[in-house]
C-alpha positions in Angstrom: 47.9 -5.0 8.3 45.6 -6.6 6.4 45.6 -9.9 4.7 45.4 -9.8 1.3 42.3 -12.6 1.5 40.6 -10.7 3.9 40.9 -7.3 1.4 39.6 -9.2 -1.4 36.2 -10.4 1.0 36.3 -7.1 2.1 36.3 -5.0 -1.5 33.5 -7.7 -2.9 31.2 -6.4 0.2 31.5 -3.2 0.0 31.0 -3.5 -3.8 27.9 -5.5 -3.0 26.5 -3.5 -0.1 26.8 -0.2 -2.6 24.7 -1.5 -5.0 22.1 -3.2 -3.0 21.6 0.1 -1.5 21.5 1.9 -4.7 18.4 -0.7 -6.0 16.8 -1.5 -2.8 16.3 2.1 -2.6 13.7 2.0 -5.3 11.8 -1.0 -3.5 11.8 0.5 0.0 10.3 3.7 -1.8 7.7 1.5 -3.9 6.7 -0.7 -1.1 8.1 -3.7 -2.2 11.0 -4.2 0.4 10.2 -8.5 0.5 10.4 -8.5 -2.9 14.1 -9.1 -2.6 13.5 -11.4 -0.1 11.0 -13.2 -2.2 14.0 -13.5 -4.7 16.4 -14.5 -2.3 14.6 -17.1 -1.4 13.0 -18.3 -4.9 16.8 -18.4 -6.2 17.5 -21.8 -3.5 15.3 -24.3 -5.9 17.4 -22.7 -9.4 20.9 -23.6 -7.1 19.7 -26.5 -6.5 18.1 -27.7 -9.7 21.5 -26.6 -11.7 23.6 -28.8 -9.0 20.8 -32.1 -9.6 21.3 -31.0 -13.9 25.5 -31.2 -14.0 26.0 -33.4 -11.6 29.1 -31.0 -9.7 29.9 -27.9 -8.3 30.1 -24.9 -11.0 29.4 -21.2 -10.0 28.5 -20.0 -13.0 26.2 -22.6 -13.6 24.5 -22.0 -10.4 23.7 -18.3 -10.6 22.1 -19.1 -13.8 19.8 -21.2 -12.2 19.6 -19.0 -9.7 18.6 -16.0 -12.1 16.3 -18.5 -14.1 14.6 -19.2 -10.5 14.3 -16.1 -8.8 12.7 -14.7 -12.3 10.1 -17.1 -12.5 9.6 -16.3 -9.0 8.9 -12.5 -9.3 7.0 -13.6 -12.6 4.4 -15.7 -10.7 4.1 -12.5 -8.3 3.0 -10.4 -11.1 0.9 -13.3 -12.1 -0.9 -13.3 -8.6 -1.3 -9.5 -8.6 -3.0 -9.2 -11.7 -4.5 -12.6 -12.2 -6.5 -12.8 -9.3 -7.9 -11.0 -6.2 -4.2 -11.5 -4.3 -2.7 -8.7 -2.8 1.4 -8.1 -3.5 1.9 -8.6 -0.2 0.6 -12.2 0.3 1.8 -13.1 -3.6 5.0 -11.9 -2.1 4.9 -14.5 0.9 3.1 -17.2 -1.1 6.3 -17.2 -3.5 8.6 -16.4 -0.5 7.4 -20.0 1.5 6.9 -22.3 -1.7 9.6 -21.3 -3.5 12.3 -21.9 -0.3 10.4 -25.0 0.6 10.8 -26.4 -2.4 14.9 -25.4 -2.3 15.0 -27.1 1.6 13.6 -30.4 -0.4 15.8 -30.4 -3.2 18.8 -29.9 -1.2 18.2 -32.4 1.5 17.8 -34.8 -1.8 21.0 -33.8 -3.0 22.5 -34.2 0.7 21.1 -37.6 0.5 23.0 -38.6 -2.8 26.6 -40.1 -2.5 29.3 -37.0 -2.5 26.2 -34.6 -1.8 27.6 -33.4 1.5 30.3 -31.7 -0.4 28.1 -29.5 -2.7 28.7 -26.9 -0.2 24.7 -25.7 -1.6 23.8 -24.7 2.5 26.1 -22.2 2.2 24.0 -20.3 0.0 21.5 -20.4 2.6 23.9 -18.4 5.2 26.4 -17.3 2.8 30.1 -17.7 2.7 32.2 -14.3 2.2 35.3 -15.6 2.8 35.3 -17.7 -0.1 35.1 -15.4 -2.2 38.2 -14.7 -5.1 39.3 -12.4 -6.9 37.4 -13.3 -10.1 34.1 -13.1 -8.0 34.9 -9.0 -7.4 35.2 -9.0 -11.1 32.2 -10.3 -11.7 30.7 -8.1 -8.7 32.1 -4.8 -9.8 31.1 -5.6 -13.7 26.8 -5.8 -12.2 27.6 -3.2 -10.3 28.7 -1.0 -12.9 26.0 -1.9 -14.8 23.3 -1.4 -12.4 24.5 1.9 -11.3 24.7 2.7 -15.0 21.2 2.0 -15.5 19.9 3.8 -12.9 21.8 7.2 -13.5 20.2 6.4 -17.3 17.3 6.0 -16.0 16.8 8.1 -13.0 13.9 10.3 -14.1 11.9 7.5 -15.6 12.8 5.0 -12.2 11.8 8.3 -10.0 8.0 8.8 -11.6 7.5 5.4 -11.5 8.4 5.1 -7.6 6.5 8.4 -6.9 3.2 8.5 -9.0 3.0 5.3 -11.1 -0.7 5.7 -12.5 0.9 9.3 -13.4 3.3 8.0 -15.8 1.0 5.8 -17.2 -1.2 8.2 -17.6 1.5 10.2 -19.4 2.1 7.4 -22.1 5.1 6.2 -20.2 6.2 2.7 -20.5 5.3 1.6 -17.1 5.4 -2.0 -17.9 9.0 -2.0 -19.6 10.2 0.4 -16.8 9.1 -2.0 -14.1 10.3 -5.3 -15.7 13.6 -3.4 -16.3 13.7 -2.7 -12.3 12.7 -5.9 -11.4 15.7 -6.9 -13.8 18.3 -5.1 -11.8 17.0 -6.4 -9.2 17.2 -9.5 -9.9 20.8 -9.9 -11.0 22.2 -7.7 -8.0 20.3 -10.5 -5.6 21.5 -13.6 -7.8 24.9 -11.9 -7.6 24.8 -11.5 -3.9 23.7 -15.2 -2.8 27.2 -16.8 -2.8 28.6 -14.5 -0.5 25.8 -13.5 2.4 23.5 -16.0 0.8 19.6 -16.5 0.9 18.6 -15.1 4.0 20.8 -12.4 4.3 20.8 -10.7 0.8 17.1 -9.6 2.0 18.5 -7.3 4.6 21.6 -6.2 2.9 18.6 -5.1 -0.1 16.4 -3.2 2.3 18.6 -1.9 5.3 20.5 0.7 3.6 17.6 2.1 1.8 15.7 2.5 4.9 18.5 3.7 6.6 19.5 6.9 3.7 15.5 7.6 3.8 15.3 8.8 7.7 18.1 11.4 6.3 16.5 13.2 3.5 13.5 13.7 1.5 15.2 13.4 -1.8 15.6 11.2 -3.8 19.4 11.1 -5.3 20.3 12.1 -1.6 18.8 9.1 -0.4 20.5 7.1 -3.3 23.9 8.1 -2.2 23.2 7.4 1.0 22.1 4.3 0.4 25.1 3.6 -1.6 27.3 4.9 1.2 25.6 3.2 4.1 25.5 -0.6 1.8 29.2 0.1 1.4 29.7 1.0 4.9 27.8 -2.1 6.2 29.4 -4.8 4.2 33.0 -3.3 4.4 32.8 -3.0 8.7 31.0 -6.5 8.7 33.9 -8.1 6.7 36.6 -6.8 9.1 34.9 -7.4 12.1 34.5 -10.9 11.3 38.1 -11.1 10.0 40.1 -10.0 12.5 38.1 -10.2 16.2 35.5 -13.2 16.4 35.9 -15.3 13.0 32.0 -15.1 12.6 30.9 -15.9 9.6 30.4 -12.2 7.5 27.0 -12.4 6.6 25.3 -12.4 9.6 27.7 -10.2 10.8 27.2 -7.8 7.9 23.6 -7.8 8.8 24.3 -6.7 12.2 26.5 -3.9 10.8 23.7 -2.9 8.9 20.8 -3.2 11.5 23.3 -0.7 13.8 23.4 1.9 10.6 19.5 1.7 10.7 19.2 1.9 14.9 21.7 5.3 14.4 19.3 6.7 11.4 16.0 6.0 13.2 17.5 7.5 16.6 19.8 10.4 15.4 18.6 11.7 11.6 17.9 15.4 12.1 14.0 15.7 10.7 12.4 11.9 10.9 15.0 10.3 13.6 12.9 9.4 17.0 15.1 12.1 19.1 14.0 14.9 16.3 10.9 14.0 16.6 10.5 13.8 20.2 11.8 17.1 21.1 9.9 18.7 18.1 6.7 17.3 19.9 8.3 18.7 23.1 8.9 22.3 22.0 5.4 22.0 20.1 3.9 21.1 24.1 6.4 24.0 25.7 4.8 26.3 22.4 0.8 25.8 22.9 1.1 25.5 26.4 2.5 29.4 26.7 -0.1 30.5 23.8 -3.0 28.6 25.8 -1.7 31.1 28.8 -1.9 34.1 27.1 -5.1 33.3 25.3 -6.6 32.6 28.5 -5.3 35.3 30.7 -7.1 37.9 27.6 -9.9 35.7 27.5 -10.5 36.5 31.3 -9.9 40.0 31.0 -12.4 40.8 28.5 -14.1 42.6 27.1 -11.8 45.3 28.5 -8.4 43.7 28.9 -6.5 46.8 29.6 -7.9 48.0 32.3 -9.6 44.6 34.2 -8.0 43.9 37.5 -5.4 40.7 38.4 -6.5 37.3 37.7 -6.8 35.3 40.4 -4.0 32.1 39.8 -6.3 29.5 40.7 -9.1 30.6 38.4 -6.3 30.4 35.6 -5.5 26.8 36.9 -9.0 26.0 36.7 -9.3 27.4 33.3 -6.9 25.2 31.5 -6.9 22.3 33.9 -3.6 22.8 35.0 -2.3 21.4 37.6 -0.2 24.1 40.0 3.7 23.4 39.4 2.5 23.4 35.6 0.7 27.0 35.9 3.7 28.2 38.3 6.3 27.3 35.3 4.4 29.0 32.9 4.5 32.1 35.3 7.7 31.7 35.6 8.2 31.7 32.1 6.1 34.8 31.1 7.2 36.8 34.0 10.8 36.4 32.6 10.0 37.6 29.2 8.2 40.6 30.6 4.5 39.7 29.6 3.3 39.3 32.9 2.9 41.2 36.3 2.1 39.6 39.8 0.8 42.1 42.5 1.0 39.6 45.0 1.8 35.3 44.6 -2.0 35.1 43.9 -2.7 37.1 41.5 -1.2 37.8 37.8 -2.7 40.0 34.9 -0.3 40.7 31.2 1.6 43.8 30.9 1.6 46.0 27.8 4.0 43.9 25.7 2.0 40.7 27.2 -1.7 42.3 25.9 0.1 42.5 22.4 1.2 39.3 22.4 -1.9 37.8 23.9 -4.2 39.6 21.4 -2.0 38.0 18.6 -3.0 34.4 20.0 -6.3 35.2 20.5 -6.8 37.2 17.3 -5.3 34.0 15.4 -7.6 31.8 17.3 -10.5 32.9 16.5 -9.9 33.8 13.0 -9.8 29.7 12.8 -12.8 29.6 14.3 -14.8 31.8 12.3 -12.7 30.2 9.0 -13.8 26.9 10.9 -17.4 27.4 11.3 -18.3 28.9 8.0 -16.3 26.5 6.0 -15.7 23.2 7.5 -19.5 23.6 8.9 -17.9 22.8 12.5 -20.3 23.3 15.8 -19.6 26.4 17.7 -19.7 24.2 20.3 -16.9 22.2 19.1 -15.0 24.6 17.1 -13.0 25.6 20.4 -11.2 22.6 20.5 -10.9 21.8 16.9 -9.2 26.0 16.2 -6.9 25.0 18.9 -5.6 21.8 17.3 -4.3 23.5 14.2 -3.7 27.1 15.2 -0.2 25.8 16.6 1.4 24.5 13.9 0.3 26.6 11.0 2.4 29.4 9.9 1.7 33.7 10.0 1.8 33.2 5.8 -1.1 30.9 6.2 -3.0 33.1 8.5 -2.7 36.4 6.7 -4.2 34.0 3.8 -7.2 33.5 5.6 -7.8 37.1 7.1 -8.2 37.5 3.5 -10.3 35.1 3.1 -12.4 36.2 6.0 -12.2 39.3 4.9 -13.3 39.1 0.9 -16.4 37.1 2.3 -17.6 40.1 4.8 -17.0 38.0 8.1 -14.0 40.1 9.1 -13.8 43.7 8.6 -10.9 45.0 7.0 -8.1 46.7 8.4 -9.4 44.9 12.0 -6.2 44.2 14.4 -7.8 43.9 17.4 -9.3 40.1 17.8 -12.6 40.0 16.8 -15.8 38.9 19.1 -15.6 34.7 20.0 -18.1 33.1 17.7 -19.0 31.1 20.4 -19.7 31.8 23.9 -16.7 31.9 26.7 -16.9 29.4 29.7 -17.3 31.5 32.6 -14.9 29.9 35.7 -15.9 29.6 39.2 -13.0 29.0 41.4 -14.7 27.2 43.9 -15.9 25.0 41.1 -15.6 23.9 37.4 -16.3 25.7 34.4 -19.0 26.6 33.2 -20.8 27.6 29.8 -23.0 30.5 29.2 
């Protein structure tokens, strides 16, 4: 069972984590993930300057100097942008550093002062969940609401903006307006998040979810929820697990919560996840590797492939550079889907279904090549190489696309299945030695 302080912690989180997600969304997508950091951080001076004003501990108080400070902050970032030769990302850091070391100063003057010790300001550096009350999910879900609000209102005009800012501009759009509005959202979900995973934290809990939803999907309200999901996820887990096993303090373990989401959606998401892409590039290999063979068997049976006697294995090896338990797999492979024959272990040449299949590659090839050449102004003494980088991954629709290309500018003959002639001479292999160019 849960304890009724510990659900309170827990709903705030979750509240929290849902909406950074939603609005760091937007900055991971416009390159801008530190700017919440660079707000996180410029808030400590407004905490601190509220504290030196009143004299005593009042939350309210302090996230308006909070909000005061972090949106001078992100002014002086637009200042450096535009008003000088700075780049966003240095502005970003130069605010980042001054800002936070001007907050470290303040509040060691106000841990000097008598009765300054009991502030409790440092906890806004590392947060303190389990302080939180019911009042402060109020406050939470009421931002919340709002900022979700916004962006649903919103969403096609925050979408262009991410995408294709000069775009909207260029459209009449307020860009401006739109951007100061972001900025505004952003501004009161990081304000609102610094009591309870405070200044260094509320960075990560801002750009982890975001990052995380965009390994999953390529659009944008997916991402969004996803975001949402995975904010909610992260500070609702972090919470518990701090609760009720070690007694860590939630914020950092929130973050850890979070940086586990983002390990799982780098490793595991279907399309951009590292796994994905690794066997993608695998099949890709297994794929051009068994075209090369083809291509290469016809190559060394022309200019009369159906009636040319057996290759000789190691003149294939030789051809392609392969090295033997590489060529014998391939074998392997093609003799099992019939495209091969081996009169003896030496010796291989394609069958029927094979020589279709081969002239398919090789018809494909050097359509590139020719494209290749006459277009792209490529060396026939290069254009080998550069045809086989591409003719891989490009689709049949894309091909039949540019036989008609080939075929409007008189370099193909229509109706032509057979492969054409190579536009370039054919290395001629020894197999005592290597090849050789005619």
């Amino acid at each position: 069972m849960i304890a009724y302080n510990t659900l309170i912690v827990l709903l705030g989180t979750a509240l929290l984590g849902l909406v950074s997600g939603v609005i760091g969304s937007y900055t991971v997508l416009r390159r801008r993930a530190l700017m919440g950091d660079a707000l996180a951080h410029a808030a400590l001076p407004g905490i601190c300057m509220a504290y030196l004003a009143l004299g005593e501990r009042h939350l309210a108080w302090f996230l308006v100097g909070a909000l005061i400070s972090g949106t001078l902050g992100v002014l002086v970032v637009s200042l450096l942008r535009h008003a000088t030769r700075i780049k966003e990302d240095a502005a970003i850091g130069i605010v980042l550093s001054v800002f936070f070391g001007g907050g470290i100063v303040l509040l060691r003057l106000i841990q000097n002062q008598p009765g300054g010790n009991r502030a409790g300001l440092d906890s806004y550096i590392y947060g303190k969940a389990a302080s939180m009350v019911l009042s402060d999910v109020w406050i939470i879900a009421a931002v919340s609401v709002v900022v979700v609000a916004a962006t649903l209102l919103l969403g096609k005009e925050f979408k262009i903006i991410s995408f294709d800012r000069e775009f909207a501009a260029a459209q009449g759009w307020p860009t401006l307006s739109l951007d100061i509005m972001m900025m505004a959202l952003l501004v009161a979900v990081t304000v609102m998040g610094l009591p309870a995973v405070g200044v260094v934290m509320m960075a990560a809990l801002l750009i982890v979810p975001g990052a995380s939803a965009r390994f999953w999907t390529e659009r944008l309200e997916t991402m969004l929820l996803l975001a949402a999901a995975f904010g909610a996820l992260t500070g609702a887990v972090g919470t518990f697990f701090s609760a009720e096993f070690a007694r860590l303090p939630a914020g950092p373990v929130i973050v850890l919560v979070g940086a586990a989401i983002f390990v799982v959606s780098m490793t595991c998401a279907p399309r951009r996840g590292v796994l994905s892409r690794i066997v993608s590039r695998l099949r890709m290999q297994r794929v051009t590797s068994r075209q090369n063979l083809l291509r290469t068997l016809y190559e060394l049976s022309e200019p009369q492939p159906e009636s040319r006697p057996p290759c000789d294995v190691s003149v294939l090896a030789q051809r392609r550079a392969w090295s033997p338990r590489g060529v014998r797999r391939l074998l392997c492979w093609a003799h099992r889907e019939n495209l091969i024959e081996q009169p003896d272990a030496n010796r291989v040449r394609l069958t029927a279904s094979g020589l279709e299949h081969a002239a398919d590659v090789v018809r494909t090839h050097r359509l590139w090549e020719m494209f290749l050449i006459d277009e792209a102004r490529i060396a026939t003494d290069h254009v080998d190489r550069d045809a086989d980088s591409i003719e891989h991954v490009l689709g049949p629709r894309l091909v039949r696309r540019l036989e008609q290309r080939l075929v409007e500018c008189g370099r193909l003959p229509k109706g032509l299945r057979i492969p054409p002639p190579s536009p370039h001479a054919l290395p001629e292999t020894d197999a005592k030695g290597p090849p050789t160019r005619t």
